[in-house]
C-alpha positions as CSV (number, residue, x, y, z in Angstrom):
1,X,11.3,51.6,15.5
2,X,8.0,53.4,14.3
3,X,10.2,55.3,11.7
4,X,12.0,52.2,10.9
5,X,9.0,50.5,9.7
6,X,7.6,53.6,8.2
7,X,10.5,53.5,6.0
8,X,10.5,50.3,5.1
9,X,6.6,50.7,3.8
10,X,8.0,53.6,1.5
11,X,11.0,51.8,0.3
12,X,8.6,49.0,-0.5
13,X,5.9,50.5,-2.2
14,X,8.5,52.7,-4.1
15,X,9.8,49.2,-5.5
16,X,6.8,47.6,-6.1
17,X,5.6,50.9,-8.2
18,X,9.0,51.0,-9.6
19,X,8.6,47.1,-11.0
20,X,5.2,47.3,-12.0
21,X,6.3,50.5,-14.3
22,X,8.9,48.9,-15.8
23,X,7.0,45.6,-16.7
24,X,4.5,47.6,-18.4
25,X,7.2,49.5,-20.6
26,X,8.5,46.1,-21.5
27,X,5.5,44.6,-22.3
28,X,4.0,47.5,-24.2
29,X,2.8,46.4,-27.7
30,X,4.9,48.2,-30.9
31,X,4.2,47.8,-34.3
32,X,6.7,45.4,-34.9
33,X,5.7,43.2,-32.0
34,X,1.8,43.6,-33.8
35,X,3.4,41.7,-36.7
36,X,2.1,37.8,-36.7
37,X,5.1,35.4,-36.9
38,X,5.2,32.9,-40.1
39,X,7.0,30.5,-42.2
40,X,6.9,29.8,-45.8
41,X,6.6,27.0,-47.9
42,X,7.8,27.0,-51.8
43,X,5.3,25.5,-54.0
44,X,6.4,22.6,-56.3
45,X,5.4,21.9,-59.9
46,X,5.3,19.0,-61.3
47,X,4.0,15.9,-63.5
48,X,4.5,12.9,-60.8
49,X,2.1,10.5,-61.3
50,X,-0.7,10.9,-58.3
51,X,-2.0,7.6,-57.6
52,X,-5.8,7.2,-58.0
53,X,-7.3,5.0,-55.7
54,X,-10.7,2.5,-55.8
55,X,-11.5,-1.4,-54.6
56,X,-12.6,-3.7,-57.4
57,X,-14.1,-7.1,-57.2
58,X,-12.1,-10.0,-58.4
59,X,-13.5,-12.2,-61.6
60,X,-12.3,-14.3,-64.2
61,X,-10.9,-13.0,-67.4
62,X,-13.8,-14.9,-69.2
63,X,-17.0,-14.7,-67.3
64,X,-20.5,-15.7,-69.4
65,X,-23.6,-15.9,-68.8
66,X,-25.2,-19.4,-70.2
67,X,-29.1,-19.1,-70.5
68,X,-31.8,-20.5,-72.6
69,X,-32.4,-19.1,-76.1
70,X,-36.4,-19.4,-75.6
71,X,-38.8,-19.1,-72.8
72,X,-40.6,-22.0,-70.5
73,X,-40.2,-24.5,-67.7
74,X,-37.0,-26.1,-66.3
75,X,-37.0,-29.5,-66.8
76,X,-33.4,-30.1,-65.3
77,X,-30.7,-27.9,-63.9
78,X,-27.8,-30.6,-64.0
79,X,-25.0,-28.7,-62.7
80,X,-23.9,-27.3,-59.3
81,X,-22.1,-23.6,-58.0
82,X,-18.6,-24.2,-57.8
83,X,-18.4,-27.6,-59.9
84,X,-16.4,-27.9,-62.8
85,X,-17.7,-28.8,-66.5
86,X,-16.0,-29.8,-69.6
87,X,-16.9,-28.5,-72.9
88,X,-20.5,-30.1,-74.7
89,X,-21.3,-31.2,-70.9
90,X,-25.5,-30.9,-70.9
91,X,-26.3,-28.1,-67.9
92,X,-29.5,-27.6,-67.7
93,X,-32.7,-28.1,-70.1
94,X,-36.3,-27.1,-70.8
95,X,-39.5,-28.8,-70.7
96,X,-39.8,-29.0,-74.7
97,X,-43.6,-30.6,-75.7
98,X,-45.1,-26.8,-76.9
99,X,-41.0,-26.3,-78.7
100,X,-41.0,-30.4,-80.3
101,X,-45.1,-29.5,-81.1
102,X,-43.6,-26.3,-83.2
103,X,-40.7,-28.2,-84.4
104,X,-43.3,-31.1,-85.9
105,X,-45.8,-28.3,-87.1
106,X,-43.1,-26.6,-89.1
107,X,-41.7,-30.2,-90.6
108,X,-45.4,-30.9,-92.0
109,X,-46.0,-26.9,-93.2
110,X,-42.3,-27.3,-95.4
111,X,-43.6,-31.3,-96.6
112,X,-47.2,-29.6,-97.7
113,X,-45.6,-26.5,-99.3
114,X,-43.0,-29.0,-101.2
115,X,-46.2,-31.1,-102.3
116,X,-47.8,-28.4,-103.8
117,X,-44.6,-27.1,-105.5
118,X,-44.4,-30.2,-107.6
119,X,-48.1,-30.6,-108.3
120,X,-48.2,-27.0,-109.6
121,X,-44.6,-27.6,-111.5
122,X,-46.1,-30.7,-113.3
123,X,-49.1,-28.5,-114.4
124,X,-47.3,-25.9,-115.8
125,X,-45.3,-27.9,-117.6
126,X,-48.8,-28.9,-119.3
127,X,-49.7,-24.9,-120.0
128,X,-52.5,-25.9,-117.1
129,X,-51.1,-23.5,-114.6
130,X,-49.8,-20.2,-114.8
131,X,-45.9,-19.1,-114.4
132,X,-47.0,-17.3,-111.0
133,X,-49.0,-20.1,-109.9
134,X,-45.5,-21.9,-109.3
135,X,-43.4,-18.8,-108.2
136,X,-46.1,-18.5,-105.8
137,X,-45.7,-22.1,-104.4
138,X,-42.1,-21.4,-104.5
139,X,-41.9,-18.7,-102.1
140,X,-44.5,-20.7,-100.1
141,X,-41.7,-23.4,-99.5
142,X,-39.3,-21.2,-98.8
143,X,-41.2,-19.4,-96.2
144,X,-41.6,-23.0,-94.9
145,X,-38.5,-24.0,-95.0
146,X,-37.4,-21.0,-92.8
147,X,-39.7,-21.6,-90.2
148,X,-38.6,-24.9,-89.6
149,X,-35.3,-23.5,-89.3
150,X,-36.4,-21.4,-86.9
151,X,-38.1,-23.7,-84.3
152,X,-35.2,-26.4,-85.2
153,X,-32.8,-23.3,-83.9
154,X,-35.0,-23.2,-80.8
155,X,-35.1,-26.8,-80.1
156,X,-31.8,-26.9,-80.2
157,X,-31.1,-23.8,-77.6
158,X,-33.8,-25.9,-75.3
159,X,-30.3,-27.2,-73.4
160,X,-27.6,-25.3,-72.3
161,X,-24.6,-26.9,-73.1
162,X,-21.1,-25.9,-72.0
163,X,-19.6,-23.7,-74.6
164,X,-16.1,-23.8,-72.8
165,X,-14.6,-26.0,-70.0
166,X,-14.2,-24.2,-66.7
167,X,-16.2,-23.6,-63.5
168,X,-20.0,-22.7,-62.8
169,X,-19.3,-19.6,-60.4
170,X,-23.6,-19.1,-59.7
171,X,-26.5,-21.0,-60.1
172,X,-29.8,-18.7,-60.5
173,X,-32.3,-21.6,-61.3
174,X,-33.6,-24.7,-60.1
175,X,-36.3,-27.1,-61.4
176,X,-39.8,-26.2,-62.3
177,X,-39.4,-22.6,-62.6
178,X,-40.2,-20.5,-65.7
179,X,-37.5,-18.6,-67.4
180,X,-37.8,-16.3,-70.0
181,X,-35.3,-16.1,-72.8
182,X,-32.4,-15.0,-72.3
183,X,-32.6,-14.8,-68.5
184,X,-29.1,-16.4,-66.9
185,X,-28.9,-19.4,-65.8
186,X,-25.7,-20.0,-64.9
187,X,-22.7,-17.8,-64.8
188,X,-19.6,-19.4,-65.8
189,X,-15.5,-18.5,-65.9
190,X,-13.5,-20.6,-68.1
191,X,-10.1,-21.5,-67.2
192,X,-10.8,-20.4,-63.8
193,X,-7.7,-20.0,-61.5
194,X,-5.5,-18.5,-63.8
195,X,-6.3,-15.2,-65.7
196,X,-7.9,-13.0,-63.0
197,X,-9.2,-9.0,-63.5
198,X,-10.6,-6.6,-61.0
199,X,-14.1,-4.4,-62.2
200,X,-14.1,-0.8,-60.5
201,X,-15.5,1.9,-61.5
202,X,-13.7,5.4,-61.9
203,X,-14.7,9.0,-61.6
204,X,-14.6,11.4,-64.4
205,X,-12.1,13.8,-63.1
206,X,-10.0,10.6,-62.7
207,X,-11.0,8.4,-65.7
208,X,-9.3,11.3,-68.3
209,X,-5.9,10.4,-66.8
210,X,-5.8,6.9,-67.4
211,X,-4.4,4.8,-70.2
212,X,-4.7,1.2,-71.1
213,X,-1.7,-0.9,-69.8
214,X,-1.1,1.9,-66.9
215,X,0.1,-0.1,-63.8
216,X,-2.2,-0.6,-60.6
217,X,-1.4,-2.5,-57.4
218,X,-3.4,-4.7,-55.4
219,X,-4.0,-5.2,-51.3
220,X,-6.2,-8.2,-50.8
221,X,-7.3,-8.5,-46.8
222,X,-6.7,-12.3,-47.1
223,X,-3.0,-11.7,-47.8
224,X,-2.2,-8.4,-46.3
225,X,1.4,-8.1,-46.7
226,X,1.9,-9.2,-50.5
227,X,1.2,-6.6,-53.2
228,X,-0.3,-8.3,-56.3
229,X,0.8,-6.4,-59.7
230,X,-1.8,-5.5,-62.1
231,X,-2.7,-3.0,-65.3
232,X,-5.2,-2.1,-67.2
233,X,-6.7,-3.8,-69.7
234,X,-10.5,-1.9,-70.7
235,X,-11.3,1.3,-70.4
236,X,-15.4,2.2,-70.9
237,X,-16.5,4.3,-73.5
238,X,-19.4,5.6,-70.9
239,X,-20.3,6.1,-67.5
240,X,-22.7,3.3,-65.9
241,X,-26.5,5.2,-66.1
242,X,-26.8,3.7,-62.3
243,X,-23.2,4.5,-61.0
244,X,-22.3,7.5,-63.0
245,X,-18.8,6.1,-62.8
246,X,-16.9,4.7,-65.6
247,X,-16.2,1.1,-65.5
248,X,-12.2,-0.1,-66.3
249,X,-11.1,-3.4,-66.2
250,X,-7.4,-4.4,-64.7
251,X,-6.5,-7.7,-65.4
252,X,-4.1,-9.3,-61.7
253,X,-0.5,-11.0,-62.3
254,X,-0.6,-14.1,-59.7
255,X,2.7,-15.5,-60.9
256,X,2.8,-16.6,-57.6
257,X,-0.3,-18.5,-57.7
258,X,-1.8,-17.5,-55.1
259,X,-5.8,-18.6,-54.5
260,X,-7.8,-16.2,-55.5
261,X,-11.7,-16.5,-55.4
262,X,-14.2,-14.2,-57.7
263,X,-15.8,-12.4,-55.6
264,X,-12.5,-10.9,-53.2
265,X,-12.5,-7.1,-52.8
266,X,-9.4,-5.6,-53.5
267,X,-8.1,-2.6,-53.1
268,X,-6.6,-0.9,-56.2
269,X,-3.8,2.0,-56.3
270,X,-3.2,3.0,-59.8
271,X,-0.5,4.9,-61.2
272,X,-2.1,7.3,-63.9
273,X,0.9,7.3,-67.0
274,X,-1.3,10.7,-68.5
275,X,-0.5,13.4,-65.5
276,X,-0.9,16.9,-66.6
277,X,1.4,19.6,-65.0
278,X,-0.3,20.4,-61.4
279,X,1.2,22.3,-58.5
280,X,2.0,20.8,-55.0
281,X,1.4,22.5,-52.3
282,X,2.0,21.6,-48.7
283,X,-1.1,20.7,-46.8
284,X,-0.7,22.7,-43.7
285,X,-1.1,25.7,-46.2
286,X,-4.5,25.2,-46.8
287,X,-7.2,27.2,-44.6
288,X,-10.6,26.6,-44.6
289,X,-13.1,28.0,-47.4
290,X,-16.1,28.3,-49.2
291,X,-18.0,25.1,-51.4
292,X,-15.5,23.7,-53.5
293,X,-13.0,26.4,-52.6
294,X,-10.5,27.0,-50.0
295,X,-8.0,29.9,-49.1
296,X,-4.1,30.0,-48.5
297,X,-2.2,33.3,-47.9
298,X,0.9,34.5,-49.3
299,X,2.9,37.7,-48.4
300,X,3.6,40.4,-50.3
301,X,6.4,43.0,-49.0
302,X,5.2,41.6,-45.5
303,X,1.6,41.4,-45.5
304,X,-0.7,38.4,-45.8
305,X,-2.5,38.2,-48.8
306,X,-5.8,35.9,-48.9
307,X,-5.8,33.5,-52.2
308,X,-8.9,31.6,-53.0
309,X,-8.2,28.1,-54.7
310,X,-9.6,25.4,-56.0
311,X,-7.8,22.5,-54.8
312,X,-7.9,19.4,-57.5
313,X,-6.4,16.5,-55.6
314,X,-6.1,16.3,-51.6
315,X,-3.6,14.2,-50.3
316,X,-2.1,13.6,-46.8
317,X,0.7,15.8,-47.2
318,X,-0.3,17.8,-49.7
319,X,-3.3,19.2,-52.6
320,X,-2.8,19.9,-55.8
321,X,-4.3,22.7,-58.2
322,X,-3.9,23.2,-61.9
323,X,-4.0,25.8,-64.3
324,X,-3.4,29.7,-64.1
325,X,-4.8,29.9,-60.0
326,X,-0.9,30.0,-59.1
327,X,0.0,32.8,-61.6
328,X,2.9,34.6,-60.0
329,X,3.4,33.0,-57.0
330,X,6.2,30.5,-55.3
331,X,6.0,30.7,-51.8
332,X,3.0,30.0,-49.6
333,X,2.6,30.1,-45.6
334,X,2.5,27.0,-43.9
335,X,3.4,27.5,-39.8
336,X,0.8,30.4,-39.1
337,X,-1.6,29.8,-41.8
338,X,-4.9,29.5,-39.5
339,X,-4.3,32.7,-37.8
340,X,-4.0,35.3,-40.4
341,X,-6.3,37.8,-41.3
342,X,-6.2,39.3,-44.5
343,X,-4.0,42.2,-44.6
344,X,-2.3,41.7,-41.6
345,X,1.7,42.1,-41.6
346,X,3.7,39.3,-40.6
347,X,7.0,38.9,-39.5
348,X,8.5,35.5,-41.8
349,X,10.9,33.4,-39.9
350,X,13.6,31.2,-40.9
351,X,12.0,27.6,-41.5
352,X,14.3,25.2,-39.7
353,X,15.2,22.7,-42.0
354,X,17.2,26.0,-43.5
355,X,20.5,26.2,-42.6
């Protein structure tokens, strides 16, 4: 029995040395087995339109500022936010004793100057004043003349009358406050309700691509599920000092009719119609780099090579980068991409959606 169990110890630690052997000769790394497995992506090139997008702020086609063409008290402010006017309707008007004082003072300078003019006339005409005695008097009564012209202007632009019929959208004035000229009043949409445009503004890389009449759609959160239709209409000619961005204009279709208020965000998605050549590549290529630059890897005769790129456009599926960065290249790795070293070989498997 004692031999027995000697034996057994033996056979036992004989097959235990035996296993442990063999899994390490099985396990042991080769050079192939070194080799990282990847797949590969090709690269796409293309001038598909990428869709920029922005939010905007719903107005009326013709917005306008109504204000008073000199400075002083209100008097009146006549009309309400939100209430409609018709066209000569009085709005709002000054206090106008000093403007009717400079109105009178200028009628009674032009009568004087016109006095004058004929005395002098009737004296030259008896060789008892000289020819620039009357030119003199002449320009005199012009200069009159003009004045009164002048405070007559500003009398009149005392009251803000409706140039247009439509809709007073805001009110930034009430009675009894001072208002220098030109400082809005009112702001004011005629026709309200049925030509409606969204104001963004738009970066420089992105600003280059768009046209006038390039289409745009629009997601308003009052009527989620309806897409509105829009294009663009005005383009700036320079970036807003306080924004740096460049204002565009897109004027909405509402066919439908749907009730749109000034003042609704919506959010814009347009379709650029001047899209240079780019390249497309597959997001899960890209590895993380530097400021303003990132790597990928390709292989060459199966060894990763780093790439350093400067992506343009980053989408959810894919970036995009122009120019020459690409030179000589088709296939990137995708499946892998993270955990490559430069250098290091890499066994490429077959992607699955081959066949």
């Amino acid at each position: 029995m004692k031999h027995l169990l000697s034996f057994m110890c033996l056979v036992l630690c004989t097959v235990g040395c035996k296993e442990n052997y063999t899994s390490q000769t099985e396990t042991a790394p080769t050079s192939k087995a070194k080799s990282q497995a990847v797949r590969v992506e090709a690269i796409e090139i293309t001038d598909e339109p990428i869709p920029i997008a922005a939010s905007g702020t719903v107005g009326s086609k013709a917005e306008m500022n109504l204000s008073f063409k000199v400075g002083g008290i209100i008097q009146q402010v006549l009309a309400k936010e939100t209430q409609r006017v018709k066209k000569g309707e009085i709005l709002a008007r000054l206090r106008t004793t000093e403007i009717d004082a400079q109105v009178m003072k200028a009628k009674q300078a032009m009568q004087k100057a016109n006095r004058d003019l004929e005395r002098i006339q009737k004296m030259y005409a008896d060789t008892a004043a000289t020819l620039e005695n009357v030119e003199n008097l002449t320009t005199q009564l012009t200069v009159a003349k003009a004045d009164l012209a002048i405070a007559e202007f500003n009398q009149k632009y005392a009251t803000i009358i409706a140039p247009v019929s439509g809709r007073i959208l805001q009110k930034f004035s009430e009675n009894n406050e001072w208002v220098n000229p030109g400082t809005p009043v009112f702001r004011m949409a005629a026709n309200a309700g049925k030509d409606y445009v969204l104001n963004t503004g738009i970066a420089d890389m992105d600003i280059v691509k768009i046209n006038l009449g390039d289409r745009a759609e629009v997601l308003f959160d009052v009527y989620p599920e309806e897409i509105f239709l829009a294009h663009v209409t005005e383009i700036a000619e320079a970036a807003d000092p306080r924004t740096g961005v460049f204002p565009i204009e897109l004027t909405v279709n509402n066919k439908r009719g749907k009730l749109l208020k000034n003042g609704f965000i919506g959010k814009i998605t347009i379709f650029p119609s001047n899209q240079r050549r780019y390249i497309k590549i597959p997001m899960n290529a890209l590895v993380e780099g530097s400021k303003n630059r990132a790597n990928i890897y390709i292989v060459k005769n199966g060894i990763a090579k780093k790439v350093s790129i400067r992506p343009d456009h980053i989408d959810n599926d894919f970036f995009t980068v122009s120019g020459n960065q690409m030179q000589g290249i088709s296939q990137v790795v995708t499946d892998g991409a993270p955990y490559l070293k430069d250098g290091e070989e890499v066994n490429i498997l077959r992607n699955p959606k081959q066949h």
